[in-house]
Every structure is written in structure tokens, then in C-alpha cells.
N, C-alpha and C positions, 0 to 999 in steps of 0.2 A: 904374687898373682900371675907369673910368666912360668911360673914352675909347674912339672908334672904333676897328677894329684889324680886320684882313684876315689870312687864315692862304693863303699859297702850299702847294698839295699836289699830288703827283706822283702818280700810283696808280698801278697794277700789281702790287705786290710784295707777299706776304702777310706780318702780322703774325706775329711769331713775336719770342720772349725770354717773360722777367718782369718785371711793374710792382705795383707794391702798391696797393692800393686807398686812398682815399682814405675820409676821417672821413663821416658821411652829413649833405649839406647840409640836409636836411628834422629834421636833429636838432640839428645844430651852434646855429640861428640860433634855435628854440623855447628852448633851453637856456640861450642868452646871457640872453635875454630872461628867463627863470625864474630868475636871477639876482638879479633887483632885488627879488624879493619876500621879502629878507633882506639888515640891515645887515651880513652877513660877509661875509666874501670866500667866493667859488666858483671852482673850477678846472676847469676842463674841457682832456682832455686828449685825442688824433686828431681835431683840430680844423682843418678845411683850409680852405687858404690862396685861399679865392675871391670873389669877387665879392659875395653876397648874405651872406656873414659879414660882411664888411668893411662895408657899408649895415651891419647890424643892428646893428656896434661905434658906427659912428659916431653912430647915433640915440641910443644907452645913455650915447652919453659926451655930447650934447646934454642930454641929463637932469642930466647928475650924476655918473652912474656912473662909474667908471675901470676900462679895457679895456684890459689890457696882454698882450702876446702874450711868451709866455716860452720858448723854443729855438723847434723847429721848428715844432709843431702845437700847444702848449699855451695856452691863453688862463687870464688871472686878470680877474675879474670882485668889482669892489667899489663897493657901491653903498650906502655909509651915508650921503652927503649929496647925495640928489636934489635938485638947487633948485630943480625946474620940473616942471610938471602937463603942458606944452604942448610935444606933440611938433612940430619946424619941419616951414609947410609944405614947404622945401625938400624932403623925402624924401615927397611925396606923386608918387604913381606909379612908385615905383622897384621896390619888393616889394608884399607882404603884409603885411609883419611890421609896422607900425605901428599893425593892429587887435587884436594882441597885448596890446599896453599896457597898454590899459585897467583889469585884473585887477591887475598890478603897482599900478598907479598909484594905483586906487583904493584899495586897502589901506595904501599906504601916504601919502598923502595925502588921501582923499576926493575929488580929481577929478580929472580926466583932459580932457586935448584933445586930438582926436588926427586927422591930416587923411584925407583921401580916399585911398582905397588905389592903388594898381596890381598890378603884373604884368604878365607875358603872355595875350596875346588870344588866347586857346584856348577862349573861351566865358565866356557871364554867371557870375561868381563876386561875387554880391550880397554884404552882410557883413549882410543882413537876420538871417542866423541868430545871426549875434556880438550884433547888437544886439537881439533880440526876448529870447534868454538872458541877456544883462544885465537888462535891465527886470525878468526872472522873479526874478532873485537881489536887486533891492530896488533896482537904478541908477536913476537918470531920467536916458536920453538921449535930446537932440532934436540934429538938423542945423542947422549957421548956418552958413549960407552953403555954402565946401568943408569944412567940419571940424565932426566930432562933437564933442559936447560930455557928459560925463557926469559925476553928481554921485553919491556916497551914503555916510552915515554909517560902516554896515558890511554887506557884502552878506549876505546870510543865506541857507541850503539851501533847495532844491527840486528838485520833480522835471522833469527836463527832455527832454522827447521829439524826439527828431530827427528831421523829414522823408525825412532821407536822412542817408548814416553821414559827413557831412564829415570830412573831417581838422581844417582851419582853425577848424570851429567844436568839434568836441572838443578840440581846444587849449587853447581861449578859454576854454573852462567850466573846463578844469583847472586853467588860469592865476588865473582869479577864484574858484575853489571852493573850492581847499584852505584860505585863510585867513578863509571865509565863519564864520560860526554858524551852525552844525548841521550834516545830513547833505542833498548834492545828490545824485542818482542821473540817471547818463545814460543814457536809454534808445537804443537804436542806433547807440551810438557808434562811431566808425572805431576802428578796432585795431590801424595798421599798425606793423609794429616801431618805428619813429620813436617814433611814442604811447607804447608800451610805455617805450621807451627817456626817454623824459622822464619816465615815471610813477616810473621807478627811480631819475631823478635827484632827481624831490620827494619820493622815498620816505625816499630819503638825508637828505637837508634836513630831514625831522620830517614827512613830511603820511602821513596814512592816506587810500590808494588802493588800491581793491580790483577787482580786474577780472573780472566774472563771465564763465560761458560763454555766454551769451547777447545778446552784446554791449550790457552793459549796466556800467556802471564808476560804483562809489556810493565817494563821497570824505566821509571824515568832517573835518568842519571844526579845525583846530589855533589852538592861540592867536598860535603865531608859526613863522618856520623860523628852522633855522640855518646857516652854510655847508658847505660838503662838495664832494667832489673826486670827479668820474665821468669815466669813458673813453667818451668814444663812438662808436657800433659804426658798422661800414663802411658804404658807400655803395651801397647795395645797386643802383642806378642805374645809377651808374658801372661795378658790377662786369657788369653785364647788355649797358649798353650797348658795353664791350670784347668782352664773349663774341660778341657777333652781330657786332662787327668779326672779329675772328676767323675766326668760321665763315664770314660772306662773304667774303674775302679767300684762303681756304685755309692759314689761318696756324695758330700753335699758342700760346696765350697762359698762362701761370700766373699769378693772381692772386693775391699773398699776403693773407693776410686775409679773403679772400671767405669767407661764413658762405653755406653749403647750405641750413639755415633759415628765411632771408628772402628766399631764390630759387626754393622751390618750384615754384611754377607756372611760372616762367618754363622754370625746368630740365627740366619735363615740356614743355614747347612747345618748348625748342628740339631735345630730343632726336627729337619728332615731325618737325619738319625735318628731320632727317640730321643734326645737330650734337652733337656727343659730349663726355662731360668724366669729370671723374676730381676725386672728391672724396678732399684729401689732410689730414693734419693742419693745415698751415698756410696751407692757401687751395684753390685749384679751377682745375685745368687745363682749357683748353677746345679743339678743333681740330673739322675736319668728317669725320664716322664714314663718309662715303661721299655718296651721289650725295644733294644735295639737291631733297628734294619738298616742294609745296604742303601746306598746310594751312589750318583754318578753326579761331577763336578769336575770343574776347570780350574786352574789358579789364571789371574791374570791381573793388571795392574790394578789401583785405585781406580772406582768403587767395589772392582770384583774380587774374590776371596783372593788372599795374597800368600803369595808363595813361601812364607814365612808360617802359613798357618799348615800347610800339607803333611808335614813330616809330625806332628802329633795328632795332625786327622788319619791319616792312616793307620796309628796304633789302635786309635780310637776304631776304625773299622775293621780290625780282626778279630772284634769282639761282637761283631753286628749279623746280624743272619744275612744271607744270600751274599750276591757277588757284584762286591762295588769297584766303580770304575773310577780313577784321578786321572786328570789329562795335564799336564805342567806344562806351563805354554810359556813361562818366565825367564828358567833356565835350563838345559838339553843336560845335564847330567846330575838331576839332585835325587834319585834311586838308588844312588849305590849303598846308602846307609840301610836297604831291605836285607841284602845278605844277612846281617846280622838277626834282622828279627826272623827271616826262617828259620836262621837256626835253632831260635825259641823256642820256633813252633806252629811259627803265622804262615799261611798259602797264603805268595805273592808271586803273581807274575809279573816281568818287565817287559815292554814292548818298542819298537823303535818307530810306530805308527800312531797318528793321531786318532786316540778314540774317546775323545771329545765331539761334540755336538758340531764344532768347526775346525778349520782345518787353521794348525798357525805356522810361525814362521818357520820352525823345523820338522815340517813334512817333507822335504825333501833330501835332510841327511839323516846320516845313521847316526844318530842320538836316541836311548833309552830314557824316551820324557812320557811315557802311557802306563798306567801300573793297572792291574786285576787285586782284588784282594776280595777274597774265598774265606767266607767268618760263619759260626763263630769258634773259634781256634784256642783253647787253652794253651798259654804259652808257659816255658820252664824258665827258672833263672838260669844263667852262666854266665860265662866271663867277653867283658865286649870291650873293645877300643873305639872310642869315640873320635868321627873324620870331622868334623866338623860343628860349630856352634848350633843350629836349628836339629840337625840330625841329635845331636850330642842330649838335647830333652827330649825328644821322642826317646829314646833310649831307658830315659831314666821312669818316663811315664811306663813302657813296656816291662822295666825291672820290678815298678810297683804294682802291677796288673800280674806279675806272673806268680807261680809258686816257687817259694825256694827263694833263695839267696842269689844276686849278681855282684859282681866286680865291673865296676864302669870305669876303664881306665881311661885319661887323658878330659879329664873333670875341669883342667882349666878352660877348654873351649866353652865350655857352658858358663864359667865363670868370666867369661869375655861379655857376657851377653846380656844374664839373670842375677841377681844378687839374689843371695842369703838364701843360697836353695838349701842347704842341707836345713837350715833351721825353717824356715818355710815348710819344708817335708813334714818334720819333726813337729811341729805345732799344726798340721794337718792330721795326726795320727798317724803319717809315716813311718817308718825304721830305713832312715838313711844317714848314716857317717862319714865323714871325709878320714881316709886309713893312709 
């Protein structure tokens, strides 16, 4: 799963059948991780079978813990004898999920070491805010050398304001606060169903978590958790990023499992396209309602469209008449994955100006977050290197929209993300092979 890997795709043909959606990977790998901060066992169950799970098992069982995967999607999670504070470098740059830790760690031992993060290069994601909120909560951490280092008795509540509504760092304070003394309150915290979905699994486990409407989430400190068993909700990604295959392609897809809920925004953008769905009891058909047009849209945090959905909307609109506008307000460098599709064939421009309806935080540097896309644009197959995991399926969605054959090298980023995409393709009427 860490290995390089090429997907062969034929395009032409529209998606059409049913696939089920897959567990949500922004929920799956916080969940493992909330796991340790009880000697029970935890089970987690719509657990999928991908790439940045698999990193976040193996980090947990570098600890201590024991990660056993039980039928198809189920994971068991048992973490009563951590032997170790000190996450290996080896997992530094592979995810995120290492600045996780820390909250686990600290409660249950008092310190924590934990190396330098990664990801994908879609822009500066500092973890200054994980470590400025530890400090607040009683840690002392300094940097030595690549790896943080952090110590403390037992964290205690405060009040903690966020510059901006992170995900990764409302995680962190979740992660570290419910076993704190006392009461922490987050002011502007992110709220995306992910979040929610972890709140309800430490709700389960004993923690008092209360999510105001103002996004603001005040966690009263417990003296311990216990284990508990949660299902976790779809992939709201996954389910977004098949719909806009779909509607580019002229195909007609049913998603079993898709939740209408955590698709709002998207489902009002994509119907402003021309793209049509049908919400049924057990998931969400999607096909194209007629002639696709242009549009203008922002990414921006929960409730509004999420910057996880832009880079298979923009495939989707080079296929759309006139000239639509995206404004990414999320992170300042995730266009560079266009190069690739002009070469296709698609008119895109990049911009370093906000031309969005409002102005956001990176209107004053030179960051290429505004894109033009000029449709509708027959695009060619050829040969692409995939930069990263969200880029990495707009890719594959644009290989199956074009004529001709692609070579999509660097297939394990996608396989970090989405499970069983070749066979997903392939039981949609795709022609995609892993080579």
C-alpha cells in the first residue's frame, strides 16, 4: 500500500451501475487514534480499507496498542499496554496523524514524542495551533531537533480561541481535553461531520462534549473513558467526488450509503451545474439533468462547500458551457494539480486575486487560490503524475471524461484516501487497471 503504483484508464464511456460508499477516511484514522485514550478495547466498524488507515494502524501498534482488523471493514482497537511515549521517526511525513498523539499520550503516560508531520503540499499547515493549545492546557513543548517533545502531569481546561475553525487542531484539543481537569471551551471550532462523528464516539467512551451553535464546543473533563463500539459514517468525499465523475461522464451512479446531510452544499452546486440526483432511502442517485453550465463558488469550511470537493468540481466544469469561477479560501496552493488537466485540453486560468464574492485570508499574498475554467473543452488522454491524494481523483475522473488512454502514475496517493477504486471504476463500466 506505500508502494508506487500506475492505474491504465481508457475513457470515453459513462459511469453507470451501483457502488457503496466507503467509511469516511477524515473519521476512520481520528477514531483509531481516540482509541488509546482508554485501556478497553474500541471497535470501529465502516472502516475502509485504505492507505492513511493502515499508516495510523501501524503508528498505534508502534506504541503498544493492538490493531486487528476483524471481516471486512471492522477494526478492534486495544491499547492497555502502550510501552512507548515515542512515536518513530519512520512515520514522519507520511500523514498528519502523528500530531494527534500527543493528547492520548499525554494522559496516559505524561509525555509524548512525537516527529515532524507531513502530508500533502497543498499549502502551509503549521501544527503551531496543536502546539500553542497544548501549552494552554498545561504541556510544556519545545522542538529538538525533527521531533516535538512534550511533558505534563495532567492537562487542565481552558479557554481556547481559534484563529481560524481548523479541523486538525479542533481534533487535538478534543483529543487532549476530554481527560483534562476541568472544563475547555473551543471557540470557533471546525464542525465538520468528521468532528461531530468523533464527538459521538468520545461521547460513547464517557467524555462530556457539547457542541454549541456558535461554533463553540465546551468539553467537561472525565476522570477516565471506557471502550465502546461506533460505526462510522460515509465518506462524504468519496461520495462527492463519484457524483462529479458521473455528471462528467454522462453516466448515472447510485451510492449506497450516501447521507444528503453532509452533502449540502455540494448538492446545491452541483445541481447549479446541470447535475441532478435523487435522494432515496439508502443512498443518492446522481446523473446529468441536462446541458451543463458554468458557475461561480467558494470552498470554505463546514457548512460550506469543502475544499476536498474543488479538485473533482473543476473537472466537472470543463465540461460545462461558459466560464466558471472557484475561489479556495481553505488552502493558498491547491491549483497546481491544473497544469496537468491543460495539458489534456481543459482552459484554466490561475489567479493570485480573490474572485470570490468575498475577500478571504489570502488576499494579501501571493498565493494562486482563484482559478477561470473556460468549458466546454474536449479533453485527450496522456500520461500524468499524481501530486497528491484529492488532486490524485480529479485525475482519474478527467482520464475517464477524456478520449484515449491515460497512465496515472503515483496511484498510491489515491489509495491513501478511496478504496477499491479500480474495482469501483470497473463495476461502474469503467476501463481502469492498476499496471
Amino acid at each position: 500500500m506505500y508502494l508506487m503504483a500506475t492505474y491504465r484508464i481508457e475513457g470515453g464511456a459513462p459511469l453507470s451501475g451501483t457502488i457503496r460508499a466507503s467509511g469516511a477516511k477524515n473519521a476512520a484514522t481520528k477514531q483509531i487514534v481516540a482509541a488509546l485514550l482508554t485501556d478497553e478495547e474500541v471497535v470501529l466498524h465502516n472502516v475502509p480499507r485504505i492507505g492513511d488507515v493502515a499508516i495510523t494502524a501501524d503508528v498505534c501498534r508502534a506504541l503498544g496498542a493492538e490493531v486487528e482488523w476483524s471481516g471486512e471493514s471492522s477494526v478492534r482497537v486495544r491499547a492497555a499496554n502502550l510501552r512507548t511515549v515515542d512515536v518513530p521517526v519512520a512515520f514522519s511525513g507520511l500523514n498528519r496523524i502523528p500530531v494527534l498523539l500527543f493528547g492520548p499520550l499525554l494522559h496516559r503516560h505524561g509525555r509524548a514524542s512525537v516527529p515532524l508531520v507531513g502530508g500533502d503540499d497543498i499549502g502551509a499547515r503549521p501544527i503551531d495551533f496543536h502546539v500553542d493549545n497544548l501549552r494552554r492546557l498545561g504541556a510544556t513543548v519545545e522542538l529538538e531537533g525533527a521531533t516535538w517533545r512534550a511533558q505534563a502531569r495532567r492537562l487542565k481546561g481552558t479557554l481556547i480561541d481559534l484563529p481560524y475553525p481548523s479541523v486538525g487542531a479542533t481534533e487535538s484539543v478534543l483529543l487532549a481535553s476530554c481527560l483534562a481537569e476541568g472544563r475547555t471551551v473551543i471557540r470557533n471550532a471546525a464542525v465538520e461531520p468528521e468532528i461531530v462523528d468523533l464527538i459521538l464516539l468520545l461521547q460513547k467512551m464517557g467524555a462530556l462534549i457539547a457542541v454549541e451553535v456558535d461554533r463553540t464546543i465546551v468539553v467537561e473533563g472525565v476522570g477516565r473513558l471506557r471502550g465502546a463500539e461506533h460505526r462510522i459514517l460515509a465518506d462524504r468525499i468519496e461520495v462527492a467526488s463519484f457524483a462529479a465523475a458521473a455528471v462528467a461522464t454522462d453516466g448515472d451512479i447510485f451510492i449506497e450509503g450516501a447521507e444528503q446531510g453532509a452533502i449540502m452544499a455540494f448538492l446545491n452546486a452541483l445541481r447549479r451545474v446541470g447535475g441532478e440526483f435523487d435522494v432515496r432511502a439508502d443512498g443518492i442517485r446522481f446523473y446529468r439533468g441536462g446541458e451543463l453550465t458554468a458557475v461561480a463558488l467558494e470552498t470554505d469550511v463546514h457548512p460550506g462547500f469543502a475544499t476536498d470537493w474543488q479538485q473533482p468540481f473543476v473537472v466537472l466544469l470543463t465540461q460545462a458551457a461558459g466560464l466558471s469561477v472557484i475561489h479556495e479560501t481553505v488552502y493558498e496552493r491547491r491549483f497546481g494539480y491544473t497544469a496537468e488537466l491543460r495539458r489534456m485540453g481543459a482552459t484554466i486560468e490561475i489567479y493570485n486575486t480573490c474572485l470570490g464574492a468575498k475577500a478571504c485570508r489570502y488576499r494579501f499574498g501571493d498565493h494562486p487560490h482563484s482559478a477561470l475554467i473556460q468549458g466546454p473543452t474536449p479533453l485527450r488522454g496522456t500520461g500524468m503524475q499524481i501530486p497528491d491524494l484529492r488532486a490524485g481523483f480529479s485525475y482519474l475522473i478527467a482520464a475517464l471524461v477524456a478520449r484515449g488512454p491515460s497512465l496515472v502514475d503515483g496511484a498510491h496517493y489515491v489509495e491513501r484516501g478511496y478504496s477499491s477504486i479500480p474495482e469501483k471504476i470497473t463495476r461502474l463500466g469503467g476501463r481502469c487497471e492498476l499496471v
